[in-house]
C-alpha positions as CSV (number, residue, x, y, z in Angstrom):
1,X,25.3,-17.0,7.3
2,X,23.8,-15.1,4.1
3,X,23.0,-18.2,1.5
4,X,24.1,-18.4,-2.3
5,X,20.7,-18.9,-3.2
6,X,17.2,-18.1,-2.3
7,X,13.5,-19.5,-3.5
8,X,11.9,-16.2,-5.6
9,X,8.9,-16.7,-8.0
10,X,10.3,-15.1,-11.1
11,X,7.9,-13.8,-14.7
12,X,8.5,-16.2,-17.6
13,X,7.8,-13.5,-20.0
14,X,4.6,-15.1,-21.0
15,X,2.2,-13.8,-18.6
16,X,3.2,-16.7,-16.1
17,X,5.3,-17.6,-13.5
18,X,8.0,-20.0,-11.7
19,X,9.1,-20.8,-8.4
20,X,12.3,-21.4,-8.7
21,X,16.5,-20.9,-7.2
22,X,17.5,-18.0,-8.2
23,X,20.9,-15.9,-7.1
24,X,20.4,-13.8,-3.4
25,X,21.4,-10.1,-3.7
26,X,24.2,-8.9,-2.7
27,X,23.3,-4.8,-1.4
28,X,25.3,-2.1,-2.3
29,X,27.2,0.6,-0.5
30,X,23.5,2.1,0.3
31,X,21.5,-0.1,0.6
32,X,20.1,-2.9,3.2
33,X,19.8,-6.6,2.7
34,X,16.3,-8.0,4.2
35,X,15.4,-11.5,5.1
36,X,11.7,-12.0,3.8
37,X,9.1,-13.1,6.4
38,X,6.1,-12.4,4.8
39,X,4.8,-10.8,2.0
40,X,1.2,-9.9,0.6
41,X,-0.1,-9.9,-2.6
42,X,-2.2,-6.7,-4.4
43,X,-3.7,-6.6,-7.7
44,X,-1.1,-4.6,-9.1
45,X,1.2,-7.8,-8.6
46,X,-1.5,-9.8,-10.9
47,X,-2.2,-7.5,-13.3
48,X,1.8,-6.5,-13.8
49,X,2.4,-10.1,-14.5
50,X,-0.2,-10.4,-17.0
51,X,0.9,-7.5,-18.9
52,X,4.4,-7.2,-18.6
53,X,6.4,-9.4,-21.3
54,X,9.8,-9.1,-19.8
55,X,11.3,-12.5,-18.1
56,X,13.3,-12.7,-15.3
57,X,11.5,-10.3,-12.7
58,X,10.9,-11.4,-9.4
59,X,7.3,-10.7,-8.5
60,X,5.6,-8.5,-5.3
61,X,5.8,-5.3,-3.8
62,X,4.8,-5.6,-0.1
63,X,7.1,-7.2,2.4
64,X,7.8,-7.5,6.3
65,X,11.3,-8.9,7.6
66,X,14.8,-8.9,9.2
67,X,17.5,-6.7,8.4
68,X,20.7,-9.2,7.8
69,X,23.3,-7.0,6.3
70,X,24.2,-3.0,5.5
71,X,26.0,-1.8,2.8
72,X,29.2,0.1,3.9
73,X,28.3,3.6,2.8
74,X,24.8,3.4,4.7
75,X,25.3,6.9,6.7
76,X,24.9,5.7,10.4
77,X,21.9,7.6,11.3
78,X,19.9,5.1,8.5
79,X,21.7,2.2,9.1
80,X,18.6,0.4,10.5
81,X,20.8,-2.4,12.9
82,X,21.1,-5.9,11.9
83,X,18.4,-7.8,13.4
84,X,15.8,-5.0,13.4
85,X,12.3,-5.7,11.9
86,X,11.1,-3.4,9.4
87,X,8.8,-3.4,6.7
88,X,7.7,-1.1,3.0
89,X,7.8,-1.8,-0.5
90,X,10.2,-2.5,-3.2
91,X,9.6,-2.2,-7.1
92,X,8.7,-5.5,-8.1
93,X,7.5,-6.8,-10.8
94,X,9.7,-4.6,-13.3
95,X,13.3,-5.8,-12.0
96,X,15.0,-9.1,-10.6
97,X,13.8,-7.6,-7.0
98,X,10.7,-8.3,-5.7
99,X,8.8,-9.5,-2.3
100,X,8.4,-12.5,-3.4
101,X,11.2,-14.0,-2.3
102,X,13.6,-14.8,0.6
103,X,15.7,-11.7,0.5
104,X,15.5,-8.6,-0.6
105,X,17.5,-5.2,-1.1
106,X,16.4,-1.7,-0.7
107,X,17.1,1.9,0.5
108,X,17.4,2.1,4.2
109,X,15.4,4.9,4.1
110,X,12.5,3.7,2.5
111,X,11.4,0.9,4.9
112,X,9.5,1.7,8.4
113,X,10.5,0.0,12.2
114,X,7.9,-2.3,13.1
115,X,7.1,-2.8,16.8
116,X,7.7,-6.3,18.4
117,X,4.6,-6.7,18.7
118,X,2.9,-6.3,15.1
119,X,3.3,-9.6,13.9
120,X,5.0,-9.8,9.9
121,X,1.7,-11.4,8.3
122,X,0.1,-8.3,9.4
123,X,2.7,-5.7,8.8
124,X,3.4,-7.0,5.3
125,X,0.5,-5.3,4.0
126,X,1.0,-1.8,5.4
127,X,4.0,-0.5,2.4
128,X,2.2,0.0,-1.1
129,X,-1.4,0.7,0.6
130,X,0.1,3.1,3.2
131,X,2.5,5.2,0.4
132,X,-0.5,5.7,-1.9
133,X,-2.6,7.0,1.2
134,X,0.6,9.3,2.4
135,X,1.0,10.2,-1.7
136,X,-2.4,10.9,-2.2
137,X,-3.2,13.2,0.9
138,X,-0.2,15.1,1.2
139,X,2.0,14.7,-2.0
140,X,-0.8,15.2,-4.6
141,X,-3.5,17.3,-2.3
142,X,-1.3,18.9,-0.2
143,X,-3.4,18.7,2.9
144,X,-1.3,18.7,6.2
145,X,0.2,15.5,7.9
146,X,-1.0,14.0,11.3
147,X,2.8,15.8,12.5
148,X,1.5,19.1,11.2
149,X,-1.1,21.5,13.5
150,X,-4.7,20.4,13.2
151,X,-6.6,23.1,10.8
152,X,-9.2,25.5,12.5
153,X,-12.0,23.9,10.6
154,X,-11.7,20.7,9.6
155,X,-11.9,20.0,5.6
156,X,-14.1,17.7,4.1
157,X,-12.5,14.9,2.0
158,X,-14.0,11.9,-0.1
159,X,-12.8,8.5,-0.2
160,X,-13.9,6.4,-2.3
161,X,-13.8,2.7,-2.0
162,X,-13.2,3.3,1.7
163,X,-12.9,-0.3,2.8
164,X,-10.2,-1.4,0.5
165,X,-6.6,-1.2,2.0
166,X,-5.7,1.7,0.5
167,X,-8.9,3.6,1.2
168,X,-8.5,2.0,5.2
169,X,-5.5,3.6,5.8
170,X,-6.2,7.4,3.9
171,X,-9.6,7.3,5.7
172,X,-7.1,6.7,9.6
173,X,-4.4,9.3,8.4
174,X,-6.9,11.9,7.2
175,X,-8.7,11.6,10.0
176,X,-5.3,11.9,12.1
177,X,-4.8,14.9,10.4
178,X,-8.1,17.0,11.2
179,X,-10.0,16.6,8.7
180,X,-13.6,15.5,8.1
181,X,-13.5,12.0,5.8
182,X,-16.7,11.0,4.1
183,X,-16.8,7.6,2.3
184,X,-18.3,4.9,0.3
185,X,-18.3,1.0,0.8
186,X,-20.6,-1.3,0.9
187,X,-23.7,-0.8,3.5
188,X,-21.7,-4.1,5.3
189,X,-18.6,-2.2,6.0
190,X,-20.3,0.8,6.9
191,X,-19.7,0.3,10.5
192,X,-16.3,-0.6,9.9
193,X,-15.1,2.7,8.3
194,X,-16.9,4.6,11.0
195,X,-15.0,2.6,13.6
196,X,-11.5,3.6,11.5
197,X,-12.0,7.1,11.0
198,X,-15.1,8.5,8.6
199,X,-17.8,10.6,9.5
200,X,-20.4,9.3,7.0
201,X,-20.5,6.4,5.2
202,X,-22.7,6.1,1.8
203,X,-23.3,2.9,-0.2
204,X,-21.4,3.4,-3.6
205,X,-23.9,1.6,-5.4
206,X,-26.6,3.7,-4.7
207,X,-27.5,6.0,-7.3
208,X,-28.2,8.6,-5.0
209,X,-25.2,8.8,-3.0
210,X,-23.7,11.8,-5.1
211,X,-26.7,14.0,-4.1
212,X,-25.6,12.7,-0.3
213,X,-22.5,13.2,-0.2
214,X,-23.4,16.6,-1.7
215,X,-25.8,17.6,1.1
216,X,-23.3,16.5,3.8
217,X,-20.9,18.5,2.5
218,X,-22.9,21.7,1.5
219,X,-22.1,21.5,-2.0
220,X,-18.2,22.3,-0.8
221,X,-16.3,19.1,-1.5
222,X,-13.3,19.6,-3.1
223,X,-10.8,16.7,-2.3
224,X,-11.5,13.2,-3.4
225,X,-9.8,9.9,-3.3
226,X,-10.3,7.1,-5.5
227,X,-9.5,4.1,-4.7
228,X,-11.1,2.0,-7.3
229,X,-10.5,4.3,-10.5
230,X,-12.9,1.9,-12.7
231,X,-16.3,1.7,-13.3
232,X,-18.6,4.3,-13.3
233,X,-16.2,5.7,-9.5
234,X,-15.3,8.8,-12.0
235,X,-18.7,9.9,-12.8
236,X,-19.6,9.7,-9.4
237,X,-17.5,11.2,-7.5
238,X,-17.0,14.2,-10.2
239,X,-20.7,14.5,-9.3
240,X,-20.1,14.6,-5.7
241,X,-17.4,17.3,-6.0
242,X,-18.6,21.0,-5.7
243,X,-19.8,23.2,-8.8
244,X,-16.5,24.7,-8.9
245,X,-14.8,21.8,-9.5
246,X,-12.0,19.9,-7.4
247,X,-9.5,17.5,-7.5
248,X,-9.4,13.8,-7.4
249,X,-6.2,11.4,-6.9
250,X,-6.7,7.9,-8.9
251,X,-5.0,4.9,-8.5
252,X,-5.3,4.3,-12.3
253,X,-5.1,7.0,-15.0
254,X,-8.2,8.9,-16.3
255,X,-9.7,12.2,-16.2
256,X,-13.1,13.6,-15.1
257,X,-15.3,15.3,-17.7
258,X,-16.6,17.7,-15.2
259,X,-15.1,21.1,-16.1
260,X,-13.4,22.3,-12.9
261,X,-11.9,18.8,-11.7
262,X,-8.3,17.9,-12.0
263,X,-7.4,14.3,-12.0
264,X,-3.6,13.8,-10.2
265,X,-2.8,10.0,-10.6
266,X,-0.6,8.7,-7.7
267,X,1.8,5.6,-8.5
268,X,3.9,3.9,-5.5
269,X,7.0,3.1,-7.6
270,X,7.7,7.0,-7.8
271,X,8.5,7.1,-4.5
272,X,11.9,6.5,-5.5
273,X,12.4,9.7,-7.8
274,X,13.0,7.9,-11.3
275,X,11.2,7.4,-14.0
276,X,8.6,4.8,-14.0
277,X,7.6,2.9,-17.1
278,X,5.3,0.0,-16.6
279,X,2.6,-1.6,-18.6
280,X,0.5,0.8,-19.8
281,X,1.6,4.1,-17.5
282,X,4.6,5.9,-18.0
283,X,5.7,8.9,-15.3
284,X,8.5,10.7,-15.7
285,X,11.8,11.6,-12.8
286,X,10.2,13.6,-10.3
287,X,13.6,13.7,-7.1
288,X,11.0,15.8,-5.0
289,X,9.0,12.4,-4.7
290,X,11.9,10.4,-2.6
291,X,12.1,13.0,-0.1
292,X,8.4,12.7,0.1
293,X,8.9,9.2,0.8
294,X,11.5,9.5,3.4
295,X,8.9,11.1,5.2
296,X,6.2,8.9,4.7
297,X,8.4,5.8,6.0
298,X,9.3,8.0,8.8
299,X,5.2,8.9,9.5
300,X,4.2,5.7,9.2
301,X,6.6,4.6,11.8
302,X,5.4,6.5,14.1
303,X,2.1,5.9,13.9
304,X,2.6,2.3,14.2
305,X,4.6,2.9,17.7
306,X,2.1,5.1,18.9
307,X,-0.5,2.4,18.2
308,X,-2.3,4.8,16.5
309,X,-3.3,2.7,13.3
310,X,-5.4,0.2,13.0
311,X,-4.3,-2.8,10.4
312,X,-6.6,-4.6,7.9
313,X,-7.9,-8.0,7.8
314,X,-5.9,-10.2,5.8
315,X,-5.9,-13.8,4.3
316,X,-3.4,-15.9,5.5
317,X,-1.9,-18.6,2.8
318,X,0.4,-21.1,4.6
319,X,2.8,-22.9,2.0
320,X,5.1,-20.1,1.7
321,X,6.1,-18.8,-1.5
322,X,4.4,-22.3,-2.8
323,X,0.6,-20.3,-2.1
324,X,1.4,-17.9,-4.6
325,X,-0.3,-19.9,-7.5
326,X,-3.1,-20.4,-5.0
327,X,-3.4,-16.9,-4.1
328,X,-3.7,-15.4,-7.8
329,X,-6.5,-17.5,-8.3
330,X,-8.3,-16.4,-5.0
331,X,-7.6,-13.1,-6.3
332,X,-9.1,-13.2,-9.7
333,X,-11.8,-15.2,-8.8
334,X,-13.5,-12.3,-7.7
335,X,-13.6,-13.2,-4.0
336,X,-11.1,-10.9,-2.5
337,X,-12.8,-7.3,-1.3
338,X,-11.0,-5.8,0.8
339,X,-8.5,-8.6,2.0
340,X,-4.7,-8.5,0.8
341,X,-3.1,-11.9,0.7
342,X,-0.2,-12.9,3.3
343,X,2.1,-15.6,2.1
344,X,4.6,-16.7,4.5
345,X,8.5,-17.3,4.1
346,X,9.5,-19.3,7.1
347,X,9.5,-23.1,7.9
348,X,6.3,-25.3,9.8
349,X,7.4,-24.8,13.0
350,X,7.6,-20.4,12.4
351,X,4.1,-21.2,11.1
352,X,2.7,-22.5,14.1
353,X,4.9,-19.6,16.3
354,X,3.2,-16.8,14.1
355,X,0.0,-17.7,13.9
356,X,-0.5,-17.6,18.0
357,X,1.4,-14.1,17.8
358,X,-1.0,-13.1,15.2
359,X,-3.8,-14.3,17.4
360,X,-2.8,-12.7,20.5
361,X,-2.4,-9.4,18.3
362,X,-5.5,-9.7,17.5
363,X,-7.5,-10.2,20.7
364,X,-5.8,-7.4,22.0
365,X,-7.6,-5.3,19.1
């Protein structure tokens, strides 16, 4: 039986937040009502409740769960079946339904099946970090998919910030997809984004790495990701990109003073086709972008059947939606790297349950 009521941690309008009851949604004709298992935390969960002044918005993006109920007009062949597991994003933050929480709703077509055997704390990760790679690479560069034919010679492609979760999962799908991924990390991870997908690894701290990655490349590059979009990231990988120019896909806005380079920034909530306006971005409707994300969902999917990705390490929080407090200040204390958080909606005795799961998972890795 569907409760009344559900735990959410809802924006106070002051920059803060409170865990408290708040009504359980009741889906529409299209859409799907999810039971909450576990959801993970990302910076633009932090910073959005910092900056956004609006109260009553139920905080997070990423979630993993149980499908418990589908609206009547859900066509058959998206009705995802009661009891299924799935996993994605929804647009939290901005409305009264986020991932943090017991329950959410959302479009049937814009969650992916998780296999029985990728435990929720791990899958709960894969929905904002996995649509910005899938956005990046094939809605903003328009390089082919891992479904599409490989290309006769592979193209070179720069990710920058390779070890963060986005940059983990664009460095797997471009490599899925034929082409040759060159990134930056830190000299520790270096073996670690070899092991996912990259060819050459530089250290992005090194002011010589733009010459590098120049060399490697023969002066050709053209594509670039970046996955940090602060700092000095912008000069440097503008300087990495050939003479001619290129184009780079940001996670926040800016653009490159190198003549020739285009700057395309990719935002997750757009996957839905509306207009976006949050704190400090505004995008207008773009409808191409949902059927972009159908497909993503439906990628994604089947990469995680086919055991072709591999997931990211994560930090595991075990009081529920009570860790959230706990987990913003991890998260701003400058320790986090390339870790998302994992916060946990079930009771003590699920706790104990998923964590062996998780283990065996991970041996098995």
């Amino acid at each position: 039986m569907i409760p009344e009521t559900m735990r959410a941690i809802v924006t106070t309008g002051d920059g803060k937040f409170l865990l408290k009851r708040v009504p359980v949604p009741a889906p529409k004709p299209n859409e799907i009502l999810v039971k909450v298992e576990a959801c993970a935390q990302n910076h633009t969960d932090c910073k959005s409740i910092i900056l956004d002044k609006r109260a009553g918005n139920i905080v997070g993006s990423d979630f993993a769960g149980v499908i418990i109920a589908v609206g009547a007009a859900v066509p058959v062949e998206l009705s995802r079946n009661v009891g299924n597991r799935v996993a994605g994003a929804v647009r939290g933050n901005i409305n009264p339904n986020g991932a943090f929480s017991e329950y959410i709703v959302t479009d049937p077509a814009l969650v992916f099946p998780l296999p029985d055997d990728v435990p929720f704390e791990l899958a709960a990760q894969l929905g904002v970090s996995c649509y910005a790679a899938c956005q990046a690479l094939y809605q903003s560069l328009n390089l082919p998919t891992p479904l599409d034919p490989p290309p006769e010679q592979p193209t070179d492609i720069l990710v920058w910030s390779g070890s963060s979760h986005t940059g983990q999962y664009a460095i797997q799908m471009a490599k899925l997809s034929g082409l040759r991924v060159i990134a930056t990390c830190s000299p520790k991870n270096f073996d670690f984004v070899k092991g996912i997908g990259a060819s050459e690894a530089f250290d992005y701290s090194d002011s010589r790495t733009q010459k590098k990655i120049v060399a490697t490349t023969g002066g050709k590059l053209r594509y670039a990701i970046d996955c940090y979009s602060s700092g000095t990231s912008p000069v440097q990988i503008s300087g990495s990109l050939s003479k001619d120019g290129g184009t780079i896909v940001t996670m926040l806005p800016y653009e490159s003073r190198k003549k020739g380079v285009k700057t395309q920034l990719v935002l997750v909530y757009s996957l839905w086709g509306e207009a976006i306006d949050v704190p400090g971005i505004s995008i207008p409707a773009n409808p191409d972008h949902y059927p972009n994300g159908v497909k993503y969902n439906q990628l994604i999917g089947k990469l995680l059947e086919e055991k072709k990705l591999t997931l990211g390490p994560i930090k595991l929080f075990s009081k529920g939606l009570a860790s959230v407090e706990e987990g913003f200040t991890y998260m701003l204390s400058g320790k986090v790297r390339n870790k998302l958080h994992a916060f946990f909606i079930c009771c003590s005795a699920g706790l104990i349950n998923s964590r062996r799961v998780l283990s065996r998972f991970m041996q098995k890795k």
